[in-house]
N, CA and C atoms as a LAMMPS dump frame, in Angstrom:
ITEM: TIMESTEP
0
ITEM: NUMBER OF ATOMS
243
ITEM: BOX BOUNDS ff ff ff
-5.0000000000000000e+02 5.0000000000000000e+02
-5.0000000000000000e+02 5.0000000000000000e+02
-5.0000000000000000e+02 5.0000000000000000e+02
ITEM: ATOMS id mol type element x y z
1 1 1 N -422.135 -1.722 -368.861
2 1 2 C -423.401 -1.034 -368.755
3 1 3 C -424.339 -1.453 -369.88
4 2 1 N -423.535 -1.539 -370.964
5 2 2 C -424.819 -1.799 -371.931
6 2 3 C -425.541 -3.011 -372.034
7 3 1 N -424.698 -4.308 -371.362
8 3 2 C -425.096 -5.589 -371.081
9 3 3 C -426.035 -5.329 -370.495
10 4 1 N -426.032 -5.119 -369.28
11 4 2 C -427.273 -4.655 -367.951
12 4 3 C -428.453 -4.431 -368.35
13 5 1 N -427.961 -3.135 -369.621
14 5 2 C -429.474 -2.21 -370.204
15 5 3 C -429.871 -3.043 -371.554
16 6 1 N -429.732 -3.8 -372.205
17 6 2 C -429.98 -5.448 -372.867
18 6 3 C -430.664 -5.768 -372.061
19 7 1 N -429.891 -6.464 -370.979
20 7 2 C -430.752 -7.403 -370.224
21 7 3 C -432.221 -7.061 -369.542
22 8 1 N -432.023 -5.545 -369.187
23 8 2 C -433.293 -5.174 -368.733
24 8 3 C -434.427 -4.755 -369.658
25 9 1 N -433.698 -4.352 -370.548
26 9 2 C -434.366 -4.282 -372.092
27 9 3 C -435.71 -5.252 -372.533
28 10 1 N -434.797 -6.512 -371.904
29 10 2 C -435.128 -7.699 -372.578
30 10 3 C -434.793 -8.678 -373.942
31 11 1 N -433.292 -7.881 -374.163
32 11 2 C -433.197 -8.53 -375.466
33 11 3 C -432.013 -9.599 -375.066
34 12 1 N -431.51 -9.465 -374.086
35 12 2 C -430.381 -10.522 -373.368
36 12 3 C -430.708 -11.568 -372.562
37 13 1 N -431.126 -12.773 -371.987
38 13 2 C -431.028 -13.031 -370.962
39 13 3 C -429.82 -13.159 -370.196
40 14 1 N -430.834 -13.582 -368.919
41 14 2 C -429.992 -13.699 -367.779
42 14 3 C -428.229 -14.139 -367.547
43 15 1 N -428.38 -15.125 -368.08
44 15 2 C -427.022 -16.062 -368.108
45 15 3 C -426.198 -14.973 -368.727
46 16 1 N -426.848 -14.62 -370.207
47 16 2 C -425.322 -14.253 -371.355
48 16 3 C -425.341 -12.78 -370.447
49 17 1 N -426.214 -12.018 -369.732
50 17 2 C -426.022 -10.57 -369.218
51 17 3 C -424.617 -11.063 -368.007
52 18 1 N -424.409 -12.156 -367.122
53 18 2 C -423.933 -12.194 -366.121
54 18 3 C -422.746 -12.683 -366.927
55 19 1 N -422.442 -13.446 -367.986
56 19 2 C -421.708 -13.729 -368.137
57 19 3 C -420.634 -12.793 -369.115
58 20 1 N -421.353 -11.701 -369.111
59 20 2 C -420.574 -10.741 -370.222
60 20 3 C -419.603 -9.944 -369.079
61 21 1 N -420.477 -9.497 -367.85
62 21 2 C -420.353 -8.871 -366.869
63 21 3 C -418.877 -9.31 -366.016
64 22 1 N -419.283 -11.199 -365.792
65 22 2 C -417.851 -11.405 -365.401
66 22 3 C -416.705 -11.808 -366.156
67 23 1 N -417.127 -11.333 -367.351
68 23 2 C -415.749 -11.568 -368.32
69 23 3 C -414.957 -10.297 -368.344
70 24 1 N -415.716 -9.299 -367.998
71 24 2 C -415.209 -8.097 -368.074
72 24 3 C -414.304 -8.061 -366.541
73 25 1 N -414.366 -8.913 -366.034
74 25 2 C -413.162 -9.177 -364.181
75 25 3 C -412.217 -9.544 -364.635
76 26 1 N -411.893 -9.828 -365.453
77 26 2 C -410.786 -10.926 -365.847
78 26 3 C -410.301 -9.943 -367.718
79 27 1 N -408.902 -9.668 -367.671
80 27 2 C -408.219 -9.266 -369.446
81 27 3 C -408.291 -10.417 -369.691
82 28 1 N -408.743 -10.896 -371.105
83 28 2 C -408.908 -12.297 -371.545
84 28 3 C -408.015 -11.532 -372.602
85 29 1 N -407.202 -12.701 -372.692
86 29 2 C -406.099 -12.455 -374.02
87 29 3 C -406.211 -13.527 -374.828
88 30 1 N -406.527 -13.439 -375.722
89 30 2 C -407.235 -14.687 -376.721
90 30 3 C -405.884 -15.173 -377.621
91 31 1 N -405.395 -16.421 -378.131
92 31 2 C -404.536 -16.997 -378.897
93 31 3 C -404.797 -17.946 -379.459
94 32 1 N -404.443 -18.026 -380.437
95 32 2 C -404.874 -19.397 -381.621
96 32 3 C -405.169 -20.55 -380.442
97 33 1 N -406.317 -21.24 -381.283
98 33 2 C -406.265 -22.688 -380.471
99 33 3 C -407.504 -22.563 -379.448
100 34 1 N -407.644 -21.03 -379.329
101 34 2 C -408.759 -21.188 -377.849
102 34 3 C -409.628 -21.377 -378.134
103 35 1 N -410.887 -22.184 -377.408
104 35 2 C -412.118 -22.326 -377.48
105 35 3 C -412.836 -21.143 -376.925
106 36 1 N -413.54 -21.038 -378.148
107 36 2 C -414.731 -19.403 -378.04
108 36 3 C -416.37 -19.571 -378.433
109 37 1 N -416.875 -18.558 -377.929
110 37 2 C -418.417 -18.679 -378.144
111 37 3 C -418.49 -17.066 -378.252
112 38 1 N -419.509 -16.972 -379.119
113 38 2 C -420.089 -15.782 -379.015
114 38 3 C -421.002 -15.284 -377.668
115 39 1 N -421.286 -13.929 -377.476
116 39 2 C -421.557 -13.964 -375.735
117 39 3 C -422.84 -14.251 -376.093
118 40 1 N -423.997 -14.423 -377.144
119 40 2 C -424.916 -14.838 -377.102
120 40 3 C -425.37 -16.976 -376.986
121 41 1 N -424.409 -17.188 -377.315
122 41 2 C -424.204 -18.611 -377.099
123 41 3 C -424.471 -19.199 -378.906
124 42 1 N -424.445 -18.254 -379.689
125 42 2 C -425.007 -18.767 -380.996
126 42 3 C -424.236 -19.266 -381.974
127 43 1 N -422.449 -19.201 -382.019
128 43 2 C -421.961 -19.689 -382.603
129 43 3 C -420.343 -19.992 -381.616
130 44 1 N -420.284 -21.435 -381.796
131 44 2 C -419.146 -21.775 -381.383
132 44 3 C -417.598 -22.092 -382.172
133 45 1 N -416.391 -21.662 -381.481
134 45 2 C -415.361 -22.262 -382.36
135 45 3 C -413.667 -22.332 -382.485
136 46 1 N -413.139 -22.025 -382.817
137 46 2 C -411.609 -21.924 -382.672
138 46 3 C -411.235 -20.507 -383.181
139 47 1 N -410.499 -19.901 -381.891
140 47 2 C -409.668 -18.94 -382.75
141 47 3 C -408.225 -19.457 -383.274
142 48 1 N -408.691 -18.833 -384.57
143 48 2 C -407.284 -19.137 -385.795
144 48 3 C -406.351 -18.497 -385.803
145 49 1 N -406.356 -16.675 -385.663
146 49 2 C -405.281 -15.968 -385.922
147 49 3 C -405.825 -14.792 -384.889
148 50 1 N -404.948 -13.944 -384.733
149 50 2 C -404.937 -12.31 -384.024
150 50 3 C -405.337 -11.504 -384.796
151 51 1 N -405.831 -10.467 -385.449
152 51 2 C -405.423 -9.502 -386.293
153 51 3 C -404.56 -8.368 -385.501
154 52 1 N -403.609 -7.469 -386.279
155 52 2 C -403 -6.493 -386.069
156 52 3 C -404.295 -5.547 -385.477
157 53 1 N -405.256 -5.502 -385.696
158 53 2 C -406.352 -3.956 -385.224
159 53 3 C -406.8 -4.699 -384.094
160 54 1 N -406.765 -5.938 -383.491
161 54 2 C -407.211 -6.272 -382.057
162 54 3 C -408.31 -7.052 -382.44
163 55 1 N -408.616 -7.452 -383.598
164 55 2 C -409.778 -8.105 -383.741
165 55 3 C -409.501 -9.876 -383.819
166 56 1 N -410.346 -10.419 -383.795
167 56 2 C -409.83 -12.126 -383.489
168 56 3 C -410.668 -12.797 -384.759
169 57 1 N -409.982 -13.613 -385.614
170 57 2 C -410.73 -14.374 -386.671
171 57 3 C -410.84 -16.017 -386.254
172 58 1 N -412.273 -15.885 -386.154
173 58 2 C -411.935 -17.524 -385.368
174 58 3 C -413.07 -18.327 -386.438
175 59 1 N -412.9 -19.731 -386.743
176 59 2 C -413.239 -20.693 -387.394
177 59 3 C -414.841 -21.297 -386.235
178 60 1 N -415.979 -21.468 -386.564
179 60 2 C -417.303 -21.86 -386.408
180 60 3 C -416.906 -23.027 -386.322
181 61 1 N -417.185 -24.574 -385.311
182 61 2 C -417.702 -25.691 -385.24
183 61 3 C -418.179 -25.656 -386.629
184 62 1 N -418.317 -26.918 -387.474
185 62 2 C -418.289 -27.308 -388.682
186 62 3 C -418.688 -26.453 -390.027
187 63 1 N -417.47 -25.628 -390.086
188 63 2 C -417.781 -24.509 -390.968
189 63 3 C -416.024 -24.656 -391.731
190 64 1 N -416.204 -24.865 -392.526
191 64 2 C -414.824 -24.163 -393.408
192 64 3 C -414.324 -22.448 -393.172
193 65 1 N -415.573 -21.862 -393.149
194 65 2 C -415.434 -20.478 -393.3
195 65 3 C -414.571 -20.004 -391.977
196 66 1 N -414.625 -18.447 -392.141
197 66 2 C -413.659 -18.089 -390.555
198 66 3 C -414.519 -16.476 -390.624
199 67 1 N -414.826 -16.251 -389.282
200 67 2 C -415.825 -14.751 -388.779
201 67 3 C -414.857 -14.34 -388.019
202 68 1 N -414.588 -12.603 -388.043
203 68 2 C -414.212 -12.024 -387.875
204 68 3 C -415.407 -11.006 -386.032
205 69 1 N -414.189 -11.1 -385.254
206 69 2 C -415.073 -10.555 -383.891
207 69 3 C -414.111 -9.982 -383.085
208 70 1 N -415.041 -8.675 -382.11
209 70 2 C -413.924 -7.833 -381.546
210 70 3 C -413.907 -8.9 -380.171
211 71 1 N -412.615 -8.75 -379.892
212 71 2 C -412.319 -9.518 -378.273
213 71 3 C -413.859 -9.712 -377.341
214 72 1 N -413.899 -8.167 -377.279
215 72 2 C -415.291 -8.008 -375.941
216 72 3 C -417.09 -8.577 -376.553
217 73 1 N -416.371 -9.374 -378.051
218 73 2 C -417.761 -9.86 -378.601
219 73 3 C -417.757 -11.356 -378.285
220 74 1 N -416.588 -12.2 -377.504
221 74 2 C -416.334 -13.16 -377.226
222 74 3 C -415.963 -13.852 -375.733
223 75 1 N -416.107 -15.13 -375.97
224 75 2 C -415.706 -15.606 -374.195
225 75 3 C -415.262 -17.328 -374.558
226 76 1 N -414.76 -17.025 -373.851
227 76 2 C -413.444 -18.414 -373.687
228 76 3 C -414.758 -19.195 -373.087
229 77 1 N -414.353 -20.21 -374
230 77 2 C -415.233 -21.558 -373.497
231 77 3 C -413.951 -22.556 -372.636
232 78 1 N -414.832 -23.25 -371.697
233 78 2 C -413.818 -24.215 -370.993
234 78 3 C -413.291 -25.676 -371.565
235 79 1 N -412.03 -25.846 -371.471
236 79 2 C -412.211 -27.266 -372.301
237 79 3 C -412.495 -28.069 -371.356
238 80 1 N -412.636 -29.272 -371.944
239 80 2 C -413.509 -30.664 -371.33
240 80 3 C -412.433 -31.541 -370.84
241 81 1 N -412.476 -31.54 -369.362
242 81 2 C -411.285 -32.801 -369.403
243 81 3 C -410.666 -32.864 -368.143
């Protein structure tokens, strides 16, 4: 719901509103190694570890550093190939 009311808002577009929507069809269970994006499309990268509280610490495309994000703040990118 709150995607929807973003999007109609105007602070979401189109794409990231539909694509939050059908991530929510599917339990995505995230594990080291996966390719992720934020649902806004603004930072891409690897998740590194799980945390114990459900949260996922994943490493940014050319960043040393590592950001901390809840599952439903993320979406599996597809690999190439």
């Amino acid at each position: 719901m709150s995607a929807v009311a973003h999007y109609i808002a105007g602070v979401l577009d189109h794409e990231a509103m539909v694509n939050i929507v059908e991530s929510l069809w599917s339990s995505a269970e995230f594990q080291p190694g996966d390719r992720v994006k934020t649902l806004r499309g603004s930072a891409h990268g690897t998740v590194k570890r799980l945390l114990p509280d459900g949260r996922i610490a994943f490493q940014p495309d050319g960043s040393d550093s590592e950001l901390i994000a809840l599952p439903e703040g993320l979406l599996r990118e597809e690999q190439a190939g």
